[in-house]
C-alpha positions as CSV (number, residue, x, y, z in Angstrom):
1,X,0.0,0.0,0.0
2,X,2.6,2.2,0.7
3,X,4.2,2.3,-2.7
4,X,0.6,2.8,-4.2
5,X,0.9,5.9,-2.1
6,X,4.4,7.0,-2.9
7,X,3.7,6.3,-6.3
8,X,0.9,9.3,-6.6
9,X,3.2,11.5,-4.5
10,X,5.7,11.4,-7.0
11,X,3.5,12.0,-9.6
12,X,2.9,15.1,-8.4
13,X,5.9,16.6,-9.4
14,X,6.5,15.3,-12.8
15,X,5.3,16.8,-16.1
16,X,1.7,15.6,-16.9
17,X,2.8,13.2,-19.7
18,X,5.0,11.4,-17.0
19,X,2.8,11.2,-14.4
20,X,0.6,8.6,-16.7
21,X,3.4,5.5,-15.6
22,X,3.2,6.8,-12.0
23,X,-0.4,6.3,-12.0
24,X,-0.2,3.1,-13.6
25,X,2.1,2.0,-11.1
26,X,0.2,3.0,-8.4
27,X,-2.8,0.8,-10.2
28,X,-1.1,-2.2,-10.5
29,X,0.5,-2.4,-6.8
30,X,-3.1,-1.8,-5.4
31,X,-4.7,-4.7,-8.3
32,X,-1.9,-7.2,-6.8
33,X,-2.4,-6.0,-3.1
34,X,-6.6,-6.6,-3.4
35,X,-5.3,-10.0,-5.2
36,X,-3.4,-11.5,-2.0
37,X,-6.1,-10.1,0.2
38,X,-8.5,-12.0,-1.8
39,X,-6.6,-14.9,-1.9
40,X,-6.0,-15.0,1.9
């Protein structure tokens, strides 16, 4: 969860076209952390 956070937090300082990974980052880590809560 907490590099879902840090993820958006450094979005925040890069250039709008960058930020689009960050976010997608930020996606993915919180789809895999609801996936092992689901699985547990």
């Amino acid at each position: 969860m907490d590099a879902a956070v840090q993820a958006m937090a450094n979005a925040a300082a890069l250039a709008p076209a960058d930020q689009i990974a960050q976010y997608e980052a930020a996606y993915q880590t919180l789809r895999e952390t609801l996936a092992t809560i689901d699985q547990a």
